[in-house]
C-alpha atoms as an extended CHARMM CRD file, in Angstrom:
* protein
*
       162  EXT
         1         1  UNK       CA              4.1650000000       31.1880000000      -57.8040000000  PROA      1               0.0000000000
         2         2  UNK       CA              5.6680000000       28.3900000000      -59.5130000000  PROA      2               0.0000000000
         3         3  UNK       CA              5.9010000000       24.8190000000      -58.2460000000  PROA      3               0.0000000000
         4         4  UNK       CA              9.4520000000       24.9700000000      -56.9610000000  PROA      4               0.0000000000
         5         5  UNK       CA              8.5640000000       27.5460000000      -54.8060000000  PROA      5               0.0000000000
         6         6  UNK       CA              5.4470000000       26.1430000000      -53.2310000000  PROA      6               0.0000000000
         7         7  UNK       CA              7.2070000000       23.1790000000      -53.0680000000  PROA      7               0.0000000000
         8         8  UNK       CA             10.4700000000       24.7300000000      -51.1850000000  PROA      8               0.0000000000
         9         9  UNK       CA              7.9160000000       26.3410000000      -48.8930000000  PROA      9               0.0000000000
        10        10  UNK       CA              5.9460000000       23.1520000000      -47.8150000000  PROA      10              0.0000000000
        11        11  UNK       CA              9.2670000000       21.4960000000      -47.3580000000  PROA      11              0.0000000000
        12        12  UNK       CA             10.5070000000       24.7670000000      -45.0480000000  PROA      12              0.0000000000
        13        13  UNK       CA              7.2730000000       24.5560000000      -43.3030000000  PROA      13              0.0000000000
        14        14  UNK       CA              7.6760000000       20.9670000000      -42.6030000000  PROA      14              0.0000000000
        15        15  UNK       CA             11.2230000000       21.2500000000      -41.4340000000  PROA      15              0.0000000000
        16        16  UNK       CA             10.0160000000       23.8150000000      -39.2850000000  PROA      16              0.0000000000
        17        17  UNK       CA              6.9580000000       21.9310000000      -37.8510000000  PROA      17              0.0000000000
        18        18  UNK       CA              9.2890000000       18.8470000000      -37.1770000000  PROA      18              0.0000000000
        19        19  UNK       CA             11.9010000000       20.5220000000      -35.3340000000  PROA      19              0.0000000000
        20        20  UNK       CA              9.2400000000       22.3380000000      -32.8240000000  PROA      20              0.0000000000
        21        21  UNK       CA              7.1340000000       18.9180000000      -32.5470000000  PROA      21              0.0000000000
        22        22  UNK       CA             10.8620000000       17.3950000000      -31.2690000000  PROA      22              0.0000000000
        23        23  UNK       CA             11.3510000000       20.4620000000      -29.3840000000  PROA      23              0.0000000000
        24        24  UNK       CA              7.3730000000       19.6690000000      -27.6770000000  PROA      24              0.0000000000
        25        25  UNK       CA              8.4500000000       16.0680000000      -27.5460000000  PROA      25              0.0000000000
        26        26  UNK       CA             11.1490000000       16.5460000000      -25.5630000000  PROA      26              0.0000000000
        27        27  UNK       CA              9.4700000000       18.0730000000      -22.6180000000  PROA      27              0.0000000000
        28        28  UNK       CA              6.9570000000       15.4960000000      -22.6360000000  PROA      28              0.0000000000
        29        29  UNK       CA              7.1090000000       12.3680000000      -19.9710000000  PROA      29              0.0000000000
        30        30  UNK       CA              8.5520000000        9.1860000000      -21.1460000000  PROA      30              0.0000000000
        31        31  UNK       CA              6.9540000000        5.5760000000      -19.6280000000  PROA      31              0.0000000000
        32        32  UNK       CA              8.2310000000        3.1340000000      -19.1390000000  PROA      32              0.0000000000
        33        33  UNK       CA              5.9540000000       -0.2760000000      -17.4140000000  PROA      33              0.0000000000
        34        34  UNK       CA              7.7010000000       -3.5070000000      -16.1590000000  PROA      34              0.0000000000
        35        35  UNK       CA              6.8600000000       -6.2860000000      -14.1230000000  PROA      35              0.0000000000
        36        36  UNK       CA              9.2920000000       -6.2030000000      -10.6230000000  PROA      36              0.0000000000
        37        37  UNK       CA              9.6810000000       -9.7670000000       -8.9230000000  PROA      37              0.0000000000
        38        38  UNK       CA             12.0580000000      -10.5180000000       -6.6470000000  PROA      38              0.0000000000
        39        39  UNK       CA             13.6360000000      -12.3490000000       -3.8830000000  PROA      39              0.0000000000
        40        40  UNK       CA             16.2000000000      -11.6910000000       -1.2160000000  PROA      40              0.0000000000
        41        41  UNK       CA             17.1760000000      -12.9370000000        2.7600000000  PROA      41              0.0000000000
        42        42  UNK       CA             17.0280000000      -10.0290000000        5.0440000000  PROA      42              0.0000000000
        43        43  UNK       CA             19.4500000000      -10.3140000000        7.6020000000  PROA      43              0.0000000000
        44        44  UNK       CA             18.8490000000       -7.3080000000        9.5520000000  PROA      44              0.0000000000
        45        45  UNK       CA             14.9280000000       -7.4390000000       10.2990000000  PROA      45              0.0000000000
        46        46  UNK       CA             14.7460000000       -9.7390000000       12.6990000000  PROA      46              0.0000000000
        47        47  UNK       CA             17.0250000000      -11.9500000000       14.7440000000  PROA      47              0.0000000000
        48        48  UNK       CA             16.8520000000      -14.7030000000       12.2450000000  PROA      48              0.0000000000
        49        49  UNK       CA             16.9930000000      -14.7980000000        8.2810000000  PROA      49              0.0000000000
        50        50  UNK       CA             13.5010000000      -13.2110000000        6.4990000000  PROA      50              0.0000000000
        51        51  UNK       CA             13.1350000000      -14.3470000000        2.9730000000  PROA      51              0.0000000000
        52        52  UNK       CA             11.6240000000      -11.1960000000        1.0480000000  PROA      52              0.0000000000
        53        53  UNK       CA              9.9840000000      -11.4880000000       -2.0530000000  PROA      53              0.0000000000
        54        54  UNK       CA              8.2130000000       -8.0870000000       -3.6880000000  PROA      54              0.0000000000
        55        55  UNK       CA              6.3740000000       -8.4130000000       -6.7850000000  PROA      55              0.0000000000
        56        56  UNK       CA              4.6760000000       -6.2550000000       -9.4060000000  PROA      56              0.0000000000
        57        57  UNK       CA              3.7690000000       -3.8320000000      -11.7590000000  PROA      57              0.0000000000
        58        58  UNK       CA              5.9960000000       -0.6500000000      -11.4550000000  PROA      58              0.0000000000
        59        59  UNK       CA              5.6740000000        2.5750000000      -13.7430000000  PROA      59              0.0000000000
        60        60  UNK       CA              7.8070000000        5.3380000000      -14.4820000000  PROA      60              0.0000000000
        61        61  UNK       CA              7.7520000000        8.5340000000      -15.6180000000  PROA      61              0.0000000000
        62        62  UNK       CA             10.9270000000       10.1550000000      -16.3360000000  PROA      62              0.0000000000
        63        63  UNK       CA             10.0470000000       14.0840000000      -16.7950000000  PROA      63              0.0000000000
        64        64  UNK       CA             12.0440000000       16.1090000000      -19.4120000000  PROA      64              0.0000000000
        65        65  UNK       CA             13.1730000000       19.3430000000      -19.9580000000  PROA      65              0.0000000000
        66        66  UNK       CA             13.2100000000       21.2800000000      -23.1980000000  PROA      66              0.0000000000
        67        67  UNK       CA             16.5640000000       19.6780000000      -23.9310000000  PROA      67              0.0000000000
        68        68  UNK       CA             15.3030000000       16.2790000000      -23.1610000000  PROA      68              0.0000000000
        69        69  UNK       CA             17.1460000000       15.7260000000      -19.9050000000  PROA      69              0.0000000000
        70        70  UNK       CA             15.7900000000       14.1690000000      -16.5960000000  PROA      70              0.0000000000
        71        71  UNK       CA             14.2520000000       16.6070000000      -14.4440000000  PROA      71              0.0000000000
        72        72  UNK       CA             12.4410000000       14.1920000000      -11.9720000000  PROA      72              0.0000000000
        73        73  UNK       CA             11.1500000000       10.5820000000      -11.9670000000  PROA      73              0.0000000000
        74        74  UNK       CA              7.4930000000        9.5850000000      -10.9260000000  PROA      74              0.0000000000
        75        75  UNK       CA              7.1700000000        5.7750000000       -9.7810000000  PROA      75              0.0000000000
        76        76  UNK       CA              4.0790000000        4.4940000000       -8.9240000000  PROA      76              0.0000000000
        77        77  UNK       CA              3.2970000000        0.7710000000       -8.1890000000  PROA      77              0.0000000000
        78        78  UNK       CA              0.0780000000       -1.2840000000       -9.0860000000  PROA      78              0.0000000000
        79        79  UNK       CA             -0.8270000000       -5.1280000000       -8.1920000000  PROA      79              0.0000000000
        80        80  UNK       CA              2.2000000000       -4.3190000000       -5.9780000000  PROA      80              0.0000000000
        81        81  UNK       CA              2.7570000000       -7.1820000000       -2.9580000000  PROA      81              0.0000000000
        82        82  UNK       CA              5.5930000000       -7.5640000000       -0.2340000000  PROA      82              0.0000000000
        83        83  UNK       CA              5.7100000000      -11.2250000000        1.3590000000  PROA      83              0.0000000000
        84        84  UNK       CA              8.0870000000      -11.9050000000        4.3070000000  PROA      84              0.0000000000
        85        85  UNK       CA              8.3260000000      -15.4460000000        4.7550000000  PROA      85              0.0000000000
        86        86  UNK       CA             10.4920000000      -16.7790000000        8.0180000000  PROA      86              0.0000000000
        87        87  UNK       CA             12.0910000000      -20.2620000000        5.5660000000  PROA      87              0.0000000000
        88        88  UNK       CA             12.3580000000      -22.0440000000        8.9450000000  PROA      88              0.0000000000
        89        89  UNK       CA              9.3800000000      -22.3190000000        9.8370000000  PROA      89              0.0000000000
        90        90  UNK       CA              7.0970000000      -21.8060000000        6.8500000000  PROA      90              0.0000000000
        91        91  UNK       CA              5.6260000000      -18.8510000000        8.0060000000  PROA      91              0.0000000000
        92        92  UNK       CA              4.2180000000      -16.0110000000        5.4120000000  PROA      92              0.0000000000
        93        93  UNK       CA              2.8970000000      -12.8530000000        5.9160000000  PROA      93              0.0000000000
        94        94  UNK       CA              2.2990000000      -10.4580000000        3.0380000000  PROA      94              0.0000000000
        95        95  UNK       CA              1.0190000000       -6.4600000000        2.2210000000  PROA      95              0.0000000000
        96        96  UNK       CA             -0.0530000000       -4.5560000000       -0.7660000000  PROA      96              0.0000000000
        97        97  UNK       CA              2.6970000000       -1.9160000000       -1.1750000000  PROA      97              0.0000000000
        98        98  UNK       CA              1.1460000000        1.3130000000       -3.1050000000  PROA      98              0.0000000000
        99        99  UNK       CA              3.9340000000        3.1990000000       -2.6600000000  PROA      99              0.0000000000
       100       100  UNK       CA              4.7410000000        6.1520000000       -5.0820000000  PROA      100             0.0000000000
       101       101  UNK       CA              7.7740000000        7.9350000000       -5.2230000000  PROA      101             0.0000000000
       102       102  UNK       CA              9.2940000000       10.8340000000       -6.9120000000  PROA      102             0.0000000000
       103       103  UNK       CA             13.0210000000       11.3850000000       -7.2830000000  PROA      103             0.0000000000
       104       104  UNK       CA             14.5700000000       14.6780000000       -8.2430000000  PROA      104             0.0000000000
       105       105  UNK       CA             18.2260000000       15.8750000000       -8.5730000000  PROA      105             0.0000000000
       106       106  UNK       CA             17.7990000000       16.4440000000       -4.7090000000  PROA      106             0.0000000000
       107       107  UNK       CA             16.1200000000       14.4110000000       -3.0030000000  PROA      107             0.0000000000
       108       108  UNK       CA             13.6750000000       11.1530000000       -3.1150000000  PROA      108             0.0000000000
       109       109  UNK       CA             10.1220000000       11.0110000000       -2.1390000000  PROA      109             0.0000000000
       110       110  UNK       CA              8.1730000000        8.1090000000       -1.0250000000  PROA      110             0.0000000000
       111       111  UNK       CA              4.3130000000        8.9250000000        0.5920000000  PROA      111             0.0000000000
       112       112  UNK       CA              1.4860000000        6.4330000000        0.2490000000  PROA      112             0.0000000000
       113       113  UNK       CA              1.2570000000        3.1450000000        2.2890000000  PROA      113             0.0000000000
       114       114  UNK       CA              4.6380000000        1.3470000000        1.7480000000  PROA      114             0.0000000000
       115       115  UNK       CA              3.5900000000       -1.3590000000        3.7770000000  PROA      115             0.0000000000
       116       116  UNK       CA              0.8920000000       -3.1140000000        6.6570000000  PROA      116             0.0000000000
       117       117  UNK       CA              1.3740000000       -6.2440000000        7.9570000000  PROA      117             0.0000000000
       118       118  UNK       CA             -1.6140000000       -7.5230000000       10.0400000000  PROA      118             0.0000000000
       119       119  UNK       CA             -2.8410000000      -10.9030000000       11.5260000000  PROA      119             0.0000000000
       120       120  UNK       CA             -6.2490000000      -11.8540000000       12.2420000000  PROA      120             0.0000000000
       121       121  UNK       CA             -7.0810000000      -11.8080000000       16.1060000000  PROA      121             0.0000000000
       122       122  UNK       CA             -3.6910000000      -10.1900000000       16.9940000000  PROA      122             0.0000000000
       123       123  UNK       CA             -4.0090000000       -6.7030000000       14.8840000000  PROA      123             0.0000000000
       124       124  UNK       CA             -1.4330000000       -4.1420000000       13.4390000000  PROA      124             0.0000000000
       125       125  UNK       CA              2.2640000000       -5.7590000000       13.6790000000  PROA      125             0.0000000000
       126       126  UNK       CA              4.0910000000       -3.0480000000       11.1670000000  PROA      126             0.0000000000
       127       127  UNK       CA              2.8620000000        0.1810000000        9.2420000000  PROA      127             0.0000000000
       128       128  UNK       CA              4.3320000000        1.9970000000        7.3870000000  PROA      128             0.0000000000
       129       129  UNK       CA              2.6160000000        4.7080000000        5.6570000000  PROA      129             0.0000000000
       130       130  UNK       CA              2.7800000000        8.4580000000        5.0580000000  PROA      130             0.0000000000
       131       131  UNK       CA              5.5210000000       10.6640000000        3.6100000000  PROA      131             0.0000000000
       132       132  UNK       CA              9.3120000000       10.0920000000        3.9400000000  PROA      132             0.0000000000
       133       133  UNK       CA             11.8260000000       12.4640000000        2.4230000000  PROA      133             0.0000000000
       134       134  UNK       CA             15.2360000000       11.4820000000        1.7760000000  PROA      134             0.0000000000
       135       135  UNK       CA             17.4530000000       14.4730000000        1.4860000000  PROA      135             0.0000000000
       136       136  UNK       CA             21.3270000000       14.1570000000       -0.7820000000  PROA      136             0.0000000000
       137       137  UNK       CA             22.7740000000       15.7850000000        2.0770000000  PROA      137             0.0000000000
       138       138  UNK       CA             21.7840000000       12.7830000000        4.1820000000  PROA      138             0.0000000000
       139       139  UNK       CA             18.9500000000       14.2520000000        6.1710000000  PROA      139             0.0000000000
       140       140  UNK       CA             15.4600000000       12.3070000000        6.5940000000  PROA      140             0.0000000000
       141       141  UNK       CA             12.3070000000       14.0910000000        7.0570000000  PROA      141             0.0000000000
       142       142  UNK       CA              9.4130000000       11.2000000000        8.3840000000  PROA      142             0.0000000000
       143       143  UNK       CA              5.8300000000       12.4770000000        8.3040000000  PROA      143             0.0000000000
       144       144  UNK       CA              3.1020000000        9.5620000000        9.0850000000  PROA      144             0.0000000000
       145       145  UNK       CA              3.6460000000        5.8090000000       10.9970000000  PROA      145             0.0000000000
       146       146  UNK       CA              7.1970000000        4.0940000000        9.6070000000  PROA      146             0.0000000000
       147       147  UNK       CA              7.5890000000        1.3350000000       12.2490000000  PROA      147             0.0000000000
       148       148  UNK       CA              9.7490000000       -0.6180000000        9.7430000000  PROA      148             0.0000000000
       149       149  UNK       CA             12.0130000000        2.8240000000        9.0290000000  PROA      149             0.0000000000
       150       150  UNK       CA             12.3140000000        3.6520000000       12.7640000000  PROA      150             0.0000000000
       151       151  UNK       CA             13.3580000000       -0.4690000000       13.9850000000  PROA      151             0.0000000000
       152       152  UNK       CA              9.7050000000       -0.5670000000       15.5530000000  PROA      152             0.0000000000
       153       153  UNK       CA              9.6110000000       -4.7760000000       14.2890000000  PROA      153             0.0000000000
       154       154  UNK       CA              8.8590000000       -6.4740000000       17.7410000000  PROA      154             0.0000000000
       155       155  UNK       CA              5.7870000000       -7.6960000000       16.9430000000  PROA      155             0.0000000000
       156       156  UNK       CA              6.1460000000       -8.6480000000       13.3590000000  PROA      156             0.0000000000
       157       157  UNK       CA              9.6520000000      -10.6960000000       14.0340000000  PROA      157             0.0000000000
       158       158  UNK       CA              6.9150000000      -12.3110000000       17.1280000000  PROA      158             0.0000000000
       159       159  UNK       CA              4.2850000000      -13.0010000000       14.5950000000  PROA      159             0.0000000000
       160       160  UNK       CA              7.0950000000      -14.6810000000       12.0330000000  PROA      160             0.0000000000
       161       161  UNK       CA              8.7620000000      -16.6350000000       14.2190000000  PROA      161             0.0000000000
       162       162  UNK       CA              5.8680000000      -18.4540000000       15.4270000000  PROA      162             0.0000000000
């Protein structure tokens, strides 16, 4: 076998190896890390303006199929923290949110504890935590405590407005 040969065969060989490593590749989850902060006013809450300001470390995961499209999204939170601050009055309150969620073609995903606001000597005001499934179609499935999602905020509007 001359040299040509063996050399046209390495080069087939590598050809071939590349395009099933890209073929491999492209069913393989791509990650993506950023830090989240931000700020907004929440009008709807309570009865008066909540400043809302979540910050941290999100991560996702955007799941491929052979042909490198999206088939779902995996986003998980770390060093995660919601603070609802009532700018009138000065008064904070503030929850680790380690939330994951998982978003398909169909529908979105969120279980874990999304949030738990509590004050020393007066106990639980919100909690949400658990599995909620938002449907395209419009439909919302609600496994688990979600006092924020069902307007359950009595105590935590009491405890922020002083």
């Amino acid at each position: 076998m001359n040299t040509k040969t063996i050399a046209s065969r390495v080069a087939s060989v590598a050809v071939a190896l590349f395009a099933l490593t890209q073929l491999v590749l492209a069913g393989q989850p791509q990650f993506h890390t950023f830090h989240f902060n931000r700020t907004i006013i929440d009008t709807q809450l309570c009865s008066f303006p909540i400043e809302v300001h979540d910050e941290g470390q999100v991560r996702l995961a955007f799941h491929l199929d052979k042909a490198g499209n999206i088939e779902w999204v995996n986003v998980t939170t770390s060093n995660y923290r919601i603070t609802l601050t009532n700018r009138a009055n000065g008064i904070s309150l503030w929850t680790p949110s380690p939330e994951h969620i998982i978003e398909t073609a169909f529908d979105t995903t969120n279980t874990g504890l999304v949030v738990r606001f509590v004050l020393p000597r007066v106990g639980l005001l919100a909690l949400d935590a658990g599995r909620v499934i938002f449907n395209n179609n419009g439909d919302v499935t609600v496994a688990g405590p979600h006092m924020l999602l069902e307007g359950d905020v009595g105590a935590l509007c009491a405890a922020l407005a002083g």
